[in-house]
C-alpha positions in Angstrom: 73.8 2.9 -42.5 75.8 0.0 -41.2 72.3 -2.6 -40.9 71.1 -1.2 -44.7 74.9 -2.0 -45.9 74.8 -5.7 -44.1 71.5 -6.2 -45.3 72.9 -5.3 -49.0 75.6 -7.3 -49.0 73.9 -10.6 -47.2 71.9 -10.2 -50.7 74.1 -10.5 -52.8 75.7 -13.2 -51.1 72.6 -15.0 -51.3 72.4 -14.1 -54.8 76.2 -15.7 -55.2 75.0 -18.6 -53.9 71.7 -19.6 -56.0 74.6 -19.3 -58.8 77.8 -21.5 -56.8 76.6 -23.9 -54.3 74.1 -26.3 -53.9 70.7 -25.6 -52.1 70.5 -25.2 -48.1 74.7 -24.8 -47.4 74.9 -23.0 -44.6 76.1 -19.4 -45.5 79.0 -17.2 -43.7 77.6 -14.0 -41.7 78.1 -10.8 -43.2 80.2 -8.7 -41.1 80.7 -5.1 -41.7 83.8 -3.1 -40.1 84.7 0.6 -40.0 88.2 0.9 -41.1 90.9 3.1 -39.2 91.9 4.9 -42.1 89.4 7.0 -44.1 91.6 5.9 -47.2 90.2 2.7 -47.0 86.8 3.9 -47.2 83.9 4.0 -45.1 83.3 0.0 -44.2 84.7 -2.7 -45.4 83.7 -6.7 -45.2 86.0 -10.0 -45.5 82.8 -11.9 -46.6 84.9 -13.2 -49.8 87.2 -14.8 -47.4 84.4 -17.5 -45.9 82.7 -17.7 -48.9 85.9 -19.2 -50.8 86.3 -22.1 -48.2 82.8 -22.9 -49.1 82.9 -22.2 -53.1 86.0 -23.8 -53.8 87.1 -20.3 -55.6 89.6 -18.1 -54.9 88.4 -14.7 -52.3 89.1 -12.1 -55.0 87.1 -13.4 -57.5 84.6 -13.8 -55.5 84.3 -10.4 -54.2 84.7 -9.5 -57.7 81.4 -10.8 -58.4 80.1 -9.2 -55.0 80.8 -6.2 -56.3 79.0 -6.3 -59.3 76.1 -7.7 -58.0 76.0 -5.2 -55.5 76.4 -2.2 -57.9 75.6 1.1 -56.1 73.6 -0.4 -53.6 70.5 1.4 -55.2 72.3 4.8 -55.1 73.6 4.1 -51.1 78.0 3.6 -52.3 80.0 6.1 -53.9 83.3 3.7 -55.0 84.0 0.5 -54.2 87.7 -1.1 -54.2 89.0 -4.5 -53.5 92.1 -4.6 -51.8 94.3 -7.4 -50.7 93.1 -11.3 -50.9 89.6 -10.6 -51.2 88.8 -7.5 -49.0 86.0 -5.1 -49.9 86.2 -1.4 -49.1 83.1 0.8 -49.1 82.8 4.3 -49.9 79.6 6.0 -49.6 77.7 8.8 -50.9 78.2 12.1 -49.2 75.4 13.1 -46.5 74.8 9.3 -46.6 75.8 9.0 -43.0 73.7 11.0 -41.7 70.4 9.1 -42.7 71.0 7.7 -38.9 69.5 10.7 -37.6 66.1 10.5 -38.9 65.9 7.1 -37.4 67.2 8.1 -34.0 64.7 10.8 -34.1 61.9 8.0 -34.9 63.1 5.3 -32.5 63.9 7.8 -29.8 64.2 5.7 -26.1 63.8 2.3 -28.1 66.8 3.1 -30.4 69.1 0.4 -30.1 67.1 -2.4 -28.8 66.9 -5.1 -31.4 65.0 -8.7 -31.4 68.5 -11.1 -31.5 67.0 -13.2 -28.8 63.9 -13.9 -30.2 62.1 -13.9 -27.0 64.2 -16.9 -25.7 63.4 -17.0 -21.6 66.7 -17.3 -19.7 67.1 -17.4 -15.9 69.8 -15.6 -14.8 71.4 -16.6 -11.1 74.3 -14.2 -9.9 75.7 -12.6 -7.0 74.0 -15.4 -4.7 76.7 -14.7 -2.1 75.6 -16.6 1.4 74.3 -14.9 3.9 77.4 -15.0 6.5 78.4 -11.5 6.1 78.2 -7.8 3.8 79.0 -7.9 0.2 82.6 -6.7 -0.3 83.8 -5.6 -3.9 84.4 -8.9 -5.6 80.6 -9.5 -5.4 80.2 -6.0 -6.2 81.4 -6.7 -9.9 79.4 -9.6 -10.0 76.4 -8.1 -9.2 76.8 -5.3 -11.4 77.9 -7.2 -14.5 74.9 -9.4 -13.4 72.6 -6.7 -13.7 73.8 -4.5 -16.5 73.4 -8.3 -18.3 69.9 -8.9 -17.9 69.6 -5.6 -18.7 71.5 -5.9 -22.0 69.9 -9.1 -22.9 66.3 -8.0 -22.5 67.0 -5.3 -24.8 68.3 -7.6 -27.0 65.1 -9.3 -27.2 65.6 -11.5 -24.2 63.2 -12.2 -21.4 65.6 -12.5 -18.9 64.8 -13.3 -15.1 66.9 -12.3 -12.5 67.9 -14.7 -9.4 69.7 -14.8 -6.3 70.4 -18.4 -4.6 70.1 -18.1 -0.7 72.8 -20.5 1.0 70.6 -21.2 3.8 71.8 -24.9 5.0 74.9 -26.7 5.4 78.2 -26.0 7.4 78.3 -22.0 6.6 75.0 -21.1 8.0 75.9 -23.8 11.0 79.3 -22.0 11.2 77.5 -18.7 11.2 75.2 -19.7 13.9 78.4 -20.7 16.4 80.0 -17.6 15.4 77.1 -15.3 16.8 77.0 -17.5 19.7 80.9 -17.3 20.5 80.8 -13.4 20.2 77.5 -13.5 22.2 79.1 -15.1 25.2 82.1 -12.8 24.8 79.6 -9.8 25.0 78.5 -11.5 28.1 81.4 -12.2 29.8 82.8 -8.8 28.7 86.1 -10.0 27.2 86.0 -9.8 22.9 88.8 -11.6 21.4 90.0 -13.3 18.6 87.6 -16.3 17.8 89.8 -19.3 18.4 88.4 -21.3 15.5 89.1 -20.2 12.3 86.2 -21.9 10.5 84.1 -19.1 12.0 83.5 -15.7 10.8 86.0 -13.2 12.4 84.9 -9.5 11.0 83.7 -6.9 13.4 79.6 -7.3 11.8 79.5 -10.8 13.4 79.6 -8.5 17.2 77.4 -6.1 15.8 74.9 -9.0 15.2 75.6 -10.8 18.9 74.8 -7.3 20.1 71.7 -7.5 18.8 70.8 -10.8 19.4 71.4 -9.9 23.2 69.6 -6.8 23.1 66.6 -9.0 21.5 66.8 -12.3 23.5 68.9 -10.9 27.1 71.6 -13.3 29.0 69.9 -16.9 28.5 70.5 -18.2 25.4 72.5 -21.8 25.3 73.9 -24.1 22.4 70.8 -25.7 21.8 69.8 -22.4 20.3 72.4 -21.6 18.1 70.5 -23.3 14.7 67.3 -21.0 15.6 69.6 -17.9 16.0 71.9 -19.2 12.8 69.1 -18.3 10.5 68.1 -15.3 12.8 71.4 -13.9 11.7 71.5 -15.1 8.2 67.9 -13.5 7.3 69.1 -9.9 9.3 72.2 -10.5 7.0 70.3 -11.2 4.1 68.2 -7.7 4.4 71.6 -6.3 4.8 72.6 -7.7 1.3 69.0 -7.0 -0.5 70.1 -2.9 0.8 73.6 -2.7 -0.2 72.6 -4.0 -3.4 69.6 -1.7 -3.9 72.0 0.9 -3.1 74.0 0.2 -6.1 70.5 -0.3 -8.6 71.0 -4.1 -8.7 67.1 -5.1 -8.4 66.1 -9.5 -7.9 63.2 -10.5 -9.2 63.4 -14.1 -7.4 65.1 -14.7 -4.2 65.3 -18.8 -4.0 66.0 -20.5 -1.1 68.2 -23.5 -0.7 66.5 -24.8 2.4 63.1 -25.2 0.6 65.4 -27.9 -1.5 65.5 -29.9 1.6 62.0 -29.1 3.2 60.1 -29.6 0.2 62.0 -32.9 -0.6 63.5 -31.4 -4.2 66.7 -32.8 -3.2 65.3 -36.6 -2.8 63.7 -36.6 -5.6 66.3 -35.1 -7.5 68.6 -38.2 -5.7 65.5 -41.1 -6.5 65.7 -39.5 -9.9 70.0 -40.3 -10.4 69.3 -43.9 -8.7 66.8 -44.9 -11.5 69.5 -43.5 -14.9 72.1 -45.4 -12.5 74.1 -42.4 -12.3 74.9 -43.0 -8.7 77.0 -45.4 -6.8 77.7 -46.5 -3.0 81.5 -46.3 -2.0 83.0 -46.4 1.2 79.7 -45.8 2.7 79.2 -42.2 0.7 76.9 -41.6 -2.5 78.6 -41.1 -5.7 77.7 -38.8 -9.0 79.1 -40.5 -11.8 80.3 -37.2 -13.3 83.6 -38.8 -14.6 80.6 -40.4 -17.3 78.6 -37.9 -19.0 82.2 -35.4 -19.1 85.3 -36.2 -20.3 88.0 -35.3 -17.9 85.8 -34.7 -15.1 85.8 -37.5 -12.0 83.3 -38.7 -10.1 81.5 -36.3 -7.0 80.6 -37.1 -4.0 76.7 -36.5 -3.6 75.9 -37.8 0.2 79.1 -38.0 2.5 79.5 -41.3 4.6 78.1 -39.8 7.7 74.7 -38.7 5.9 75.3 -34.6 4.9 74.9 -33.9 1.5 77.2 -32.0 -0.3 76.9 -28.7 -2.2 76.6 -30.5 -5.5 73.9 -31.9 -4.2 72.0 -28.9 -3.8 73.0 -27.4 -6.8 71.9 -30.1 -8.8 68.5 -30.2 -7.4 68.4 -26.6 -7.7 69.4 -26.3 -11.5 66.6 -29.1 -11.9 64.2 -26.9 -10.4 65.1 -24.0 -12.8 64.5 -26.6 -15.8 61.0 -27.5 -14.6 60.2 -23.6 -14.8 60.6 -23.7 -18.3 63.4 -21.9 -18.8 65.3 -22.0 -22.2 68.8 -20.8 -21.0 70.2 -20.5 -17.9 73.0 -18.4 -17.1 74.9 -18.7 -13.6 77.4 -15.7 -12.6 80.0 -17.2 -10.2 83.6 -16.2 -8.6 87.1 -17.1 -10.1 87.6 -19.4 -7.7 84.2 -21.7 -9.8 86.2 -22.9 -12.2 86.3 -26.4 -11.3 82.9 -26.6 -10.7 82.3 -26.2 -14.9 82.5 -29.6 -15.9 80.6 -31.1 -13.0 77.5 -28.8 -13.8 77.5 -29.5 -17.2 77.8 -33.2 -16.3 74.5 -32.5 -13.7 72.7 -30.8 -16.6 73.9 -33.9 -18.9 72.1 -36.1 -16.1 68.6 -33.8 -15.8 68.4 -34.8 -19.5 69.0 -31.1 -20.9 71.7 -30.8 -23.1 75.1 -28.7 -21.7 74.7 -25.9 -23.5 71.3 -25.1 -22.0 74.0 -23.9 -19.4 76.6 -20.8 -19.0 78.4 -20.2 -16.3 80.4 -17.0 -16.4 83.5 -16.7 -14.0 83.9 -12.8 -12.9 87.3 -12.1 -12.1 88.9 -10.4 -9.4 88.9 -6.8 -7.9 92.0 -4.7 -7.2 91.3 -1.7 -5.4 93.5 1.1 -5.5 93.8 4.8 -4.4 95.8 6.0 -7.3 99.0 3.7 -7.4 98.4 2.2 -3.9 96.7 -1.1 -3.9 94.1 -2.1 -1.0 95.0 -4.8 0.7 92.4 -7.5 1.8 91.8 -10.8 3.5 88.4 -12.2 3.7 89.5 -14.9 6.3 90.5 -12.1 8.5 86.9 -10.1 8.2 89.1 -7.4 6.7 87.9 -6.1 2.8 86.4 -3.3 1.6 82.3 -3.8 1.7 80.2 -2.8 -1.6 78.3 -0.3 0.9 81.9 1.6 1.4 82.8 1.8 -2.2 78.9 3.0 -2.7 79.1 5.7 -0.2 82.6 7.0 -1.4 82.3 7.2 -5.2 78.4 7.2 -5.5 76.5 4.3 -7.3 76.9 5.9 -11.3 80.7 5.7 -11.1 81.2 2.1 -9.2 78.4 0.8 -11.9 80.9 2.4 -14.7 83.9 1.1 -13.1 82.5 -2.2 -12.5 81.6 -3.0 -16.8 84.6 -1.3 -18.1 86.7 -4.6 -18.0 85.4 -8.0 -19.5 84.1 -10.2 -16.8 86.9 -12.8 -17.2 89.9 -9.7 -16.6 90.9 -8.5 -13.6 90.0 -5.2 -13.1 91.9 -2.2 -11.2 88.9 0.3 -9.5 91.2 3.3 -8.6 89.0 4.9 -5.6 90.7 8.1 -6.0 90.0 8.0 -9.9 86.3 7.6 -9.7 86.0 10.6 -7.4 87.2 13.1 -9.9 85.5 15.7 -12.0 88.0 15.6 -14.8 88.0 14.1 -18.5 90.4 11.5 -17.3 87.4 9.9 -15.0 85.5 8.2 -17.9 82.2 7.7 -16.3 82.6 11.7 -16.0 83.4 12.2 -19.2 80.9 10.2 -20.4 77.9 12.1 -17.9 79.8 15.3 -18.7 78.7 14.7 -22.5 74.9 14.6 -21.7 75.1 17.6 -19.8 76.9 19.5 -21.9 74.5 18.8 -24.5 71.2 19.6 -22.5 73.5 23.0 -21.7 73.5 23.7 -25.4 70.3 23.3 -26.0 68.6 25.7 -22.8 70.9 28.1 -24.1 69.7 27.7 -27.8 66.4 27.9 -27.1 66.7 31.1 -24.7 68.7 32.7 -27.9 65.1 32.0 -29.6 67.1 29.2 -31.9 64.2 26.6 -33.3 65.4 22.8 -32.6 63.9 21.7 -36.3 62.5 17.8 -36.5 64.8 15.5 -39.0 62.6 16.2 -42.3 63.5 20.6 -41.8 67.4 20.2 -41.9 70.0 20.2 -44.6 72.4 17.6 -43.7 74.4 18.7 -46.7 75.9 21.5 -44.3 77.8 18.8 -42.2 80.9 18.7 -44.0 83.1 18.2 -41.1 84.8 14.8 -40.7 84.7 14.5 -37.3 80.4 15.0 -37.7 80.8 11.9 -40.2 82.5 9.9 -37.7 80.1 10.7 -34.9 76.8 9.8 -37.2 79.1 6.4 -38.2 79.2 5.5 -34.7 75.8 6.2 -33.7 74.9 4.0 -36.5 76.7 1.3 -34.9 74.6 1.2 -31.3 72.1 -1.1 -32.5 75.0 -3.6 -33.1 76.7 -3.1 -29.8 73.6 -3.7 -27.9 73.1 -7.1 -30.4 77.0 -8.2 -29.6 76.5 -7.4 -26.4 73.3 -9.2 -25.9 74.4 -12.2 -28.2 78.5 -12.7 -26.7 77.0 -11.4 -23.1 80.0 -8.8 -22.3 77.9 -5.8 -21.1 81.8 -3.9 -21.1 81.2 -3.2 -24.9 78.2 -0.4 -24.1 80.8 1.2 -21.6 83.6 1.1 -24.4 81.3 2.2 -27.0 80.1 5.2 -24.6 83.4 6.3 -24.0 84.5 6.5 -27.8 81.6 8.4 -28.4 82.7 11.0 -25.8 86.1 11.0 -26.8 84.6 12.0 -30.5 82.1 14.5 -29.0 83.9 16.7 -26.5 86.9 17.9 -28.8 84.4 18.2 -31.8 82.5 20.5 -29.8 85.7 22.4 -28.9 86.9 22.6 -32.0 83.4 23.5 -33.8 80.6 25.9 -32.8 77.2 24.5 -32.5 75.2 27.5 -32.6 76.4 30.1 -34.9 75.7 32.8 -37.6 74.4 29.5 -39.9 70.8 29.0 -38.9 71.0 26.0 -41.4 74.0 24.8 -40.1 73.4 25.5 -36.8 70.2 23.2 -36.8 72.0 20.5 -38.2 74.9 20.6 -35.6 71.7 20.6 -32.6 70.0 17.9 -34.3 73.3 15.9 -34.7 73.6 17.0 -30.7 70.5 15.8 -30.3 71.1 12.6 -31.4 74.0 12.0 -29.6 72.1 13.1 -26.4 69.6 10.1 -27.2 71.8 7.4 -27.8 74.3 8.2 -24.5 70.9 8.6 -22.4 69.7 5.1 -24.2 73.3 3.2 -23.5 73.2 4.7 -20.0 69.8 3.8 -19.2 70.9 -0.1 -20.5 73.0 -0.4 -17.6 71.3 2.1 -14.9 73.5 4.8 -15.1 72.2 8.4 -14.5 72.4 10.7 -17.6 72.0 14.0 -15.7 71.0 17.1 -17.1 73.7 19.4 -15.5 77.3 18.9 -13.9 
């Protein structure tokens, strides 16, 4: 109903044009709302508003003429008033609504994917934690948001790739290696203690992993080991991370390493490449990115440091230069809070790789609070002490830490009450929301062993579903092709969780209120095919970002 009324109205606008402006001005985008209160109909649009910058006229004429133009929308609108400065309210015909159900019914799984990406190939990098240690919860949203995104996007008519950057060289891995080695001699000399550097790792995992090492190799390993047994613990680290985050449905397509960078000489060549735009300069014996150049407000980076180690710009440069020669058309890189700085540098790299900025997004995930009920969890990653992804996994179960996870945009904090996400109740929303698919498979098995008929679309009088509350449940299925676009489009995969949640909050007090199954049969197989269709969109939304839409609770 929504699309048909968009699709209307972007007519007449078009019409409005050929008559106002002159040939090719770029035209405003329809949008279509669903106001609050029923008195102001059943959508409404501000497209007068835009229009009147660009027509030089004033907004209520112009949706005066909107309105005529539009008429009855070939027998789809009831009334139509203008109200205010130029607003247009929308009231359709009776049994209008419910025209949604038919096309549910058709579409079935593949309602609500739509074709807004136009089959644009984007790479998409995120969690790409290094391999030092487990994934706590901050990685745990980023991983999720990361996933339910690609997810989003490629039914939005994306092709998305999915793609975790290994951290394999430099001073954490090194620093990884010496930690091993420290709590292997400890193990050794029996006496475990505090590491007194606090450069290296300090959590109880990094004696789990000496412990091994000693098991594997004995008593005779010596510093000039520790880089062999540095990557020995980061790849027995790294199949650590590929589990915990299989554990939570997050599946990577591409695992890419940053050591092949170096070996395979990506890195000089990426440097040769600088050195020829003369985007690089010597100072005090280090290698300079002249970053301050290509964006305003940025300053210079240092590439290669005066005693010969290159930095991790460096890498990450080379890296996003080897995502370009893939042929991506977008890339999109999920990153930590703490990223921000790094912004304008990488749109400066991209700037220098001859692609322009906005071939790049980098989305900043926000911070975790973890709570049981009003108690906050404290943690300190220096210390080795946070909550791991696999704990929150095995407490609440994967369907409610994925819920949890995309209730809050990306760039919000977001409180995960423990205690909360454990309960059966209607106050746990990733319950209520599960609670509303089961219900509904409930009604049905006990329909059909009453001997009630579930009739197809074409065999049901919609004209029987008076009730508002049915109206407003068919006006918001309507509106889950357009969630998934927004979604898809302004890459917030919070809006399916939202928009899953309002549609439970409509569904579980309309079936208290009314009976599905009653004396009716006419009414009664309207009521299960409205079910029905409520069933298949919360299984379709839940399915976007891998949540289980069980059968029974």
């Amino acid at each position: 109903m929504k699309e048909k009324l968009i699709a209307i109205i972007q007519e007449a606008v078009e019409s409005f044009a050929a008559k106002h402006l002159e040939e090719g001005v770029k035209l405003p985008q329809v949008g279509v709302t669903i106001p609050k209160h029923k008195a102001h109909g059943d959508y409404a649009t501000n497209i007068a508003m835009p229009l009147a910058g660009i027509a030089k006229m004033k907004p209520r004429d112009i949706a005066e003429e909107l309105v005529s133009i539009i008429g009855d929308g070939g027998g789809l609108i009831e009334k139509t008033e203008i109200a205010g400065p130029g607003f247009i309210n929308y009231f359709v015909k009776t049994g209008s609504h419910f025209d949604i159900l038919r096309r549910i019914e058709k579409e079935g799984d593949s309602f609500g994917r739509v074709d807004a990406g136009k089959g644009i190939k984007v790479l998409l990098e995120f969690v790409s934690a290094n391999p030092t240690g487990p994934l706590h919860v901050g990685h745990a949203r980023g991983a999720v948001f990361g996933d339910a995104l690609a997810s989003i996007m490629n039914a939005g008519g994306y092709k998305v790739t999915k793609e975790y950057y290994i951290n394999d060289a430099g001073l954490q891995i090194k620093n990884l290696g010496l930690s091993v080695f420290e709590r292997y001699r400890q193990l050794i000399s029996d006496e475990i203690k505090p590491l007194e550097n606090k450069d290296l790792y300090q959590g109880e995992y990094i004696i789990d992993h000496a412990r091994a090492l000693r098991e594997k190799r004995g008593d005779d390993l010596s510093e000039e080991d520790i880089p062999e047994l540095a990557l020995w613990a980061a790849e027995r680290i790294l199949e650590e991370i590929r589990g915990d985050l299989a554990a939570i449905g997050v599946k990577i397509e591409n695992y890419f390493s940053e050591k092949s960078l170096h070996d395979s000489g990506a890195i000089k060549k990426m440097l040769d490449d600088l050195r020829e735009k003369d985007l690089v300069y010597e100072k005090d014996g280090a290698l300079w990115f002249r970053s301050g150049d290509l964006w305003p407000g940025d300053e210079d980076r240092v590439l290669i440091k005066s005693g010969g180690e290159a930095t991790y710009m460096t890498s990450d440069i080379a890296y996003h230069a080897e995502k370009i020669g893939r042929g991506f058309d977008e890339m999109i890189d999920v990153w930590g809070a703490d990223h921000h700085g790094y912004i304008p540098r990488m749109k400066a790299a991209i700037k220098a790789l001859g692609k322009p900025p906005e071939m790049l997004t980098l989305m900043l995930i926000q911070m975790v609070n973890l709570t049981r009920g009003s108690e906050r969890i404290s943690m300190s990653t220096r210390a080795g002490k946070f909550v791991t992804l696999r704990e929150v996994v095995k407490e609440v179960g994967k369907d409610a830490a994925r819920f949890f996870f995309l209730m809050r945009r990306h760039d919000s904090q977001l409180d995960f009450d423990l205690d909360l996400a454990k309960e059966k109740s209607n106050q746990n929303p990733v319950f209520y929301v599960q609670y509303m698919h089961a219900r509904i498979c409930s009604i049905f098995a006990k329909a059909r062993e009453g001997g009630v008929e579930i009739p197809s679309f074409d065999n049901i009088d919609t004209a029987s579903l008076i009730e508002s509350e049915e109206t407003q449940i068919a006006q918001h299925l309507s509106q889950f092709p357009e969630v998934v676009r927004r979604a898809a489009l302004q890459r917030e995969p919070h809006r399916l969780t939202r928009y899953l949640s309002e549609l439970a909050g409509m569904f579980h007090p309309y079936y208290y209120k009314h009976r599905i199954v009653g004396e009716d049969p006419a009414l009664s197989a309207a009521r299960l095919h409205l079910c029905g269709a409520v069933r298949q969109v919360a299984r379709n939304a839940l399915a976007m970002i891998d949540i289980n839409a069980p059968v029974s609770m």
